[in-house]
C-alpha positions as CSV (number, residue, x, y, z in Angstrom):
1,X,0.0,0.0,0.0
2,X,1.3,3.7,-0.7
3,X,1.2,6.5,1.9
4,X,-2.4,7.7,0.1
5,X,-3.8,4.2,0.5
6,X,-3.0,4.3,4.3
7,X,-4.4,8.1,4.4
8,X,-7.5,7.2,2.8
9,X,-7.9,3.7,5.1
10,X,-7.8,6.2,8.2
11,X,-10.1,8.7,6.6
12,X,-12.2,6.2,6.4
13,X,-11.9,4.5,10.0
14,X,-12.4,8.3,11.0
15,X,-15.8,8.5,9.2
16,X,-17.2,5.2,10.5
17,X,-16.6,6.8,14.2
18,X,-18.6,9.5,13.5
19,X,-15.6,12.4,13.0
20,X,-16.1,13.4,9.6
21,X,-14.0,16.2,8.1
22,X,-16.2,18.8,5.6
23,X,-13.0,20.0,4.4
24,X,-10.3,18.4,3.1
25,X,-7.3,17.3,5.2
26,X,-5.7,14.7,3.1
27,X,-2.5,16.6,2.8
28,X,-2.4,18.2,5.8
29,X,-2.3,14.3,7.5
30,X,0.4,13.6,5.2
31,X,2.4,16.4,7.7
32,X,2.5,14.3,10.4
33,X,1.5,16.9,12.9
34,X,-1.6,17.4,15.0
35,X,-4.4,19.2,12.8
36,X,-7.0,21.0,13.2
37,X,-10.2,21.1,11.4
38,X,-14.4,21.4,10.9
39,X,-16.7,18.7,11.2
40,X,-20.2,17.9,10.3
41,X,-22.3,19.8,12.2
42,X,-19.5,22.6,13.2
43,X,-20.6,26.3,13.3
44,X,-19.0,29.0,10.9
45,X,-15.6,29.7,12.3
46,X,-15.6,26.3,14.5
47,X,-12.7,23.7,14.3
48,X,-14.0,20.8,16.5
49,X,-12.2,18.1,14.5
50,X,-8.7,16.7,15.3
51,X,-6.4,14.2,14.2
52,X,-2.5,13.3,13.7
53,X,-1.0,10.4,11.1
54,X,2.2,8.6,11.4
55,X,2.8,7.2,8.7
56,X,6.1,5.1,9.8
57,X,6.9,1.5,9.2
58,X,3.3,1.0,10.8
59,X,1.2,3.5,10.3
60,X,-0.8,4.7,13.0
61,X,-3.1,7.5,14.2
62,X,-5.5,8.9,16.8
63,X,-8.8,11.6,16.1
64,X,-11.5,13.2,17.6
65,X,-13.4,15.9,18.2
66,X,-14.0,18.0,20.8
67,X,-17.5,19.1,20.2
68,X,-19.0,15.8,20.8
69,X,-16.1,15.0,23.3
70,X,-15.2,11.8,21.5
71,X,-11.8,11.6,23.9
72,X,-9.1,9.8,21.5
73,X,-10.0,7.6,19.0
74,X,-7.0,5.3,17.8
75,X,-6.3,3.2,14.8
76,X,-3.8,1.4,13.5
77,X,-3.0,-0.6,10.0
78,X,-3.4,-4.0,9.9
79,X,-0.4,-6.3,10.5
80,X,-1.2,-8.0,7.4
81,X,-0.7,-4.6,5.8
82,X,3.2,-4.1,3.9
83,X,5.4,-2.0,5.5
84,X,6.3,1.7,3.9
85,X,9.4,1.5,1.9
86,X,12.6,3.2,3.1
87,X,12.4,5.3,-0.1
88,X,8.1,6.4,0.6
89,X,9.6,6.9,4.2
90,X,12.1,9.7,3.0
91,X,9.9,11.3,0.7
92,X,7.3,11.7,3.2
93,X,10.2,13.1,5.9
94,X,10.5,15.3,2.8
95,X,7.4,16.9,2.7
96,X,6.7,16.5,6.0
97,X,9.6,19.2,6.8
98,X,8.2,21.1,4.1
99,X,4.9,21.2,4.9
100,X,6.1,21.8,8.7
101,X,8.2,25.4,7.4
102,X,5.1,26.4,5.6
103,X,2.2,25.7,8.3
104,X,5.0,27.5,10.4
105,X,5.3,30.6,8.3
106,X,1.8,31.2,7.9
107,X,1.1,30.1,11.7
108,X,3.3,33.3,12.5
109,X,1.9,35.8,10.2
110,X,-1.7,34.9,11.2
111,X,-0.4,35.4,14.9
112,X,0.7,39.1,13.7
113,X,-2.0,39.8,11.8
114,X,-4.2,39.0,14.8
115,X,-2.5,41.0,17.2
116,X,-2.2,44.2,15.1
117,X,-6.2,44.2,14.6
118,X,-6.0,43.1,18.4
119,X,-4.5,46.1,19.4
120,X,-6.6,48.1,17.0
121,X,-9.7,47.1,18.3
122,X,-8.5,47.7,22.0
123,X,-7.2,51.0,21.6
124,X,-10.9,52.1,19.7
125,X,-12.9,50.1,22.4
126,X,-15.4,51.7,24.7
127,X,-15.1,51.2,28.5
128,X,-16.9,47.9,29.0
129,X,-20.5,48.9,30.9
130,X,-21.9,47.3,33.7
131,X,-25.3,47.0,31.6
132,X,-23.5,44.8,29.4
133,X,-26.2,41.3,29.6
134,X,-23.0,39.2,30.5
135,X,-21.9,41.4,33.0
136,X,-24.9,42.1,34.8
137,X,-25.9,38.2,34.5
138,X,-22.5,36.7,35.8
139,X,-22.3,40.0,38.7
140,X,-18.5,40.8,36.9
141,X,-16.5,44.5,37.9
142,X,-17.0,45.5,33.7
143,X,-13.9,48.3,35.0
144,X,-10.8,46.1,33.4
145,X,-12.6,45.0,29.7
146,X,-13.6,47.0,27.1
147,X,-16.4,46.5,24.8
148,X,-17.3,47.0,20.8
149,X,-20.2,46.5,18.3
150,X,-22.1,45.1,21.7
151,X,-19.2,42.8,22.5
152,X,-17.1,42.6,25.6
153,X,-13.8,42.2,25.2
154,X,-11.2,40.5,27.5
155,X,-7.3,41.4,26.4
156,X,-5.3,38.2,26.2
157,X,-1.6,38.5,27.2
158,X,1.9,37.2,26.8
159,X,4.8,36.7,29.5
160,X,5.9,39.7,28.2
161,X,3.2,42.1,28.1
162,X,2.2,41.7,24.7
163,X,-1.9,42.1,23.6
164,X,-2.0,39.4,21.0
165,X,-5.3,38.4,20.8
166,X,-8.7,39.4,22.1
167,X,-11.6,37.0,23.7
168,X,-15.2,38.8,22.5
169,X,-18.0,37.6,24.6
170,X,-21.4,38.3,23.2
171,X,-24.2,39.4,25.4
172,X,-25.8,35.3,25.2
173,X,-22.5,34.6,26.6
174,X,-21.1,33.0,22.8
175,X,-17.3,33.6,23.0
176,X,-14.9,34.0,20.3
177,X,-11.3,34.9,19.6
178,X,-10.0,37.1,17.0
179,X,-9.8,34.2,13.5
180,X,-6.7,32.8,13.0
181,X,-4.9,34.6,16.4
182,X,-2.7,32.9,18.7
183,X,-3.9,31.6,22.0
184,X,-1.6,29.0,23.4
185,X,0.2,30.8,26.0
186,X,-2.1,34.0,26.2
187,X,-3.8,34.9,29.5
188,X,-5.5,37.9,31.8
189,X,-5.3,39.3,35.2
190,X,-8.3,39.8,37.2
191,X,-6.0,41.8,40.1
192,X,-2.3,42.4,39.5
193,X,0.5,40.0,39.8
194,X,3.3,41.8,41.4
195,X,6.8,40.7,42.6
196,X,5.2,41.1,46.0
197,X,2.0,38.3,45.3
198,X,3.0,35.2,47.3
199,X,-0.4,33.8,46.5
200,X,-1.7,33.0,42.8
201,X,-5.4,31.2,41.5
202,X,-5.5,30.1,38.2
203,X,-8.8,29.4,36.2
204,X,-10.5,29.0,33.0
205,X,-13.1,31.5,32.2
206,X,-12.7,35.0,32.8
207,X,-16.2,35.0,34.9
208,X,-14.5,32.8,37.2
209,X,-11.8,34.0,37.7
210,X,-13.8,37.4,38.5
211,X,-15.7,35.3,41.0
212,X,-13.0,34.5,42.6
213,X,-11.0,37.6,42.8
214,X,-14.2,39.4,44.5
215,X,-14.6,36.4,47.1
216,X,-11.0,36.1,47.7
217,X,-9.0,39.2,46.6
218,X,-6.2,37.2,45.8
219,X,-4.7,37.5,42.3
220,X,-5.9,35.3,39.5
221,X,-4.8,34.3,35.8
222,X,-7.5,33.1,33.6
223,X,-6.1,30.4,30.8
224,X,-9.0,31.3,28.7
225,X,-9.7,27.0,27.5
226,X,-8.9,23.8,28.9
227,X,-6.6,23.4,26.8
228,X,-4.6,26.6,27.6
229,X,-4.9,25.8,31.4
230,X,-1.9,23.6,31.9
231,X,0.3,25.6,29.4
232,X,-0.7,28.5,31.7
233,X,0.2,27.2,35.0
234,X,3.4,25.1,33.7
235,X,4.3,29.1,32.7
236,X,4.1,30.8,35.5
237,X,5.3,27.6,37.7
238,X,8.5,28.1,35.5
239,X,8.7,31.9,36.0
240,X,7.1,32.4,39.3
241,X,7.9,28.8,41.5
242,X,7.6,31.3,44.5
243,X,4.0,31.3,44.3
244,X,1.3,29.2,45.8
245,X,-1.0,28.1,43.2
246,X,-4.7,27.2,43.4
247,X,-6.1,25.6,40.3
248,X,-9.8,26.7,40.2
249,X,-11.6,24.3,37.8
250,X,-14.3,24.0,35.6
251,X,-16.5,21.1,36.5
252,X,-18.2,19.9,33.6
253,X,-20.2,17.2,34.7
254,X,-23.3,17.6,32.9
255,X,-21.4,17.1,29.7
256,X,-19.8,14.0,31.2
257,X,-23.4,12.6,31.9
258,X,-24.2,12.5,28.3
259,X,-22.5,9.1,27.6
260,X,-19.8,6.4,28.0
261,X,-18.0,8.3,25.2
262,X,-18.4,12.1,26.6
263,X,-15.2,13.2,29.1
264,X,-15.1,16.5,31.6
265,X,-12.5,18.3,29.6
266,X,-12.5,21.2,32.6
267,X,-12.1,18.8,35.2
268,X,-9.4,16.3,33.6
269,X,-7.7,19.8,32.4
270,X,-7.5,21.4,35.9
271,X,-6.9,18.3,37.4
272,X,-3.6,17.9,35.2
273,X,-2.7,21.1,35.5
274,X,-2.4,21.0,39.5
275,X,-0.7,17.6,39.3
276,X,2.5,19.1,37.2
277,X,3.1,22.2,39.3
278,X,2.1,20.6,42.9
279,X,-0.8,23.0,43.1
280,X,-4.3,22.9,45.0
281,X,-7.4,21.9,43.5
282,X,-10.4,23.4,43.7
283,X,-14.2,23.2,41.7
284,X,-16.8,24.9,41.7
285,X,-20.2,23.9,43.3
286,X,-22.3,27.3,42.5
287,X,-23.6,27.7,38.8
288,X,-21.9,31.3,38.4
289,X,-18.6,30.0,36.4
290,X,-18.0,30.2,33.2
């Protein structure tokens, strides 16, 4: 079998699990890297989809998607399948490293793109009111956000200081980030760290973390996704060890009760996060976070 007949094998072992691409991602696989991508029943803008190919010796892969919280799907080629040639191996190294520089390139440009209208649409913002429907519903200080066109806006920050990216929350409580913008990495404050702060909380959602900061008053980082959560805190472990960290969690158990094959991204998420930099772990029990 050639390196398309394995692609088109796991396509198709992709499709009979229910995870089926409306774009195509054929060459993208081919990369070897962890892609991204829509799925039936995805929203405009939405990447739910997920995947990554080897295609070594053996080829192998795992999928999912996150909308219907699949967890990881795996499959593998049949052992009675022929091994990849050392010749379809180095071709594929070829364009795999080729592909890798390109994805790269315009990974980087659509990470500057996204900050300069970032910083744009900051710097024209309104001061965020407090009649906003999100903030008067989740009971947030509107004083650090901005707002535009009816959105709020929460900045989204580097190590360094840097706006690169913007979280809009509409007035239902839909939130977006700017298209194509960076946000591995990024966070907020709700209340300063300073070199002074010997206590830190970090959460998911910026509602929490403003739930937090008014029943507390300690300072909190808000990692914006699951996903984000343990980049976050491994970050600031790295930068700030002299901090004590809480890891405030999202629990979300409702989504877990849907089935065998639904998982509580927000509580497996926090839950590694606090296990890597030796912090506390907290949930919520109230229905205020998000």
């Amino acid at each position: 079998m050639s390196a398309a007949d394995y692609i088109n094998e796991f396509l198709a072992f992709m499709e009979a699990n229910n995870v089926r691409p409306i774009e195509p991602i054929s060459q993208r696989l081919a990369s070897g890297s962890l892609i991204r991508f829509r799925c039936d029943g995805d929203g405009k803008g939405r990447q739910n989809g997920w995947a990554i190919l080897y295609l070594d010796e053996r080829p192998a892969g795992a999928f999912g998607n996150y909308k219907a919280n699949t967890g990881t799907l795996k499959w593998k080629s049949g052992s009675d399948r022929p091994i990849l040639t050392q010749a379809e191996r180095d071709a594929l190294n070829r364009e795999w490293r080729a592909a890798a520089d390109r994805r790269q390139a315009e990974r980087e440009n659509n990470d500057r793109q996204a900050a300069i209208a970032a910083g744009d649409i900051w710097q024209r913002a309104a001061p965020a009111g407090a009649d906003h429907p999100y903030v008067t519903r989740k009971m947030i200080d509107p004083s650090p956000l901005r707002m535009a066109n009816g959105e709020l806006l929460v900045p989204m920050y580097a190590q360094d200081g840097f706006l690169w990216n913007l979280q809009r929350i509409k007035g239902d409580g839909e939130k977006r980030f700017l298209k194509g913008g960076r946000v591995d990495d990024l966070f907020t404050f709700v209340g300063d760290v300073t070199p002074h702060t010997t206590e830190a909380v970090i959460v998911e959602g910026y509602a929490t973390g403003d739930s937090v900061h008014q029943a507390t008053g300690l300072s909190v980082i808000v990692a914006f996704t699951a996903k984000n959560m343990i980049r976050v805190a491994r970050l600031f472990h790295q930068h700030r060890p002299d901090i004590a960290y809480t890891i405030f969690g999202d629990d979300d158990r409702a989504t877990a009760l849907k089935g065998p094959h639904f998982k509580n991204p927000g509580r497996e998420a926090a839950t590694a996060a606090a296990n890597e930099i030796g912090a506390r772990l907290v949930f919520p029990i109230g229905e205020r976070a998000a």
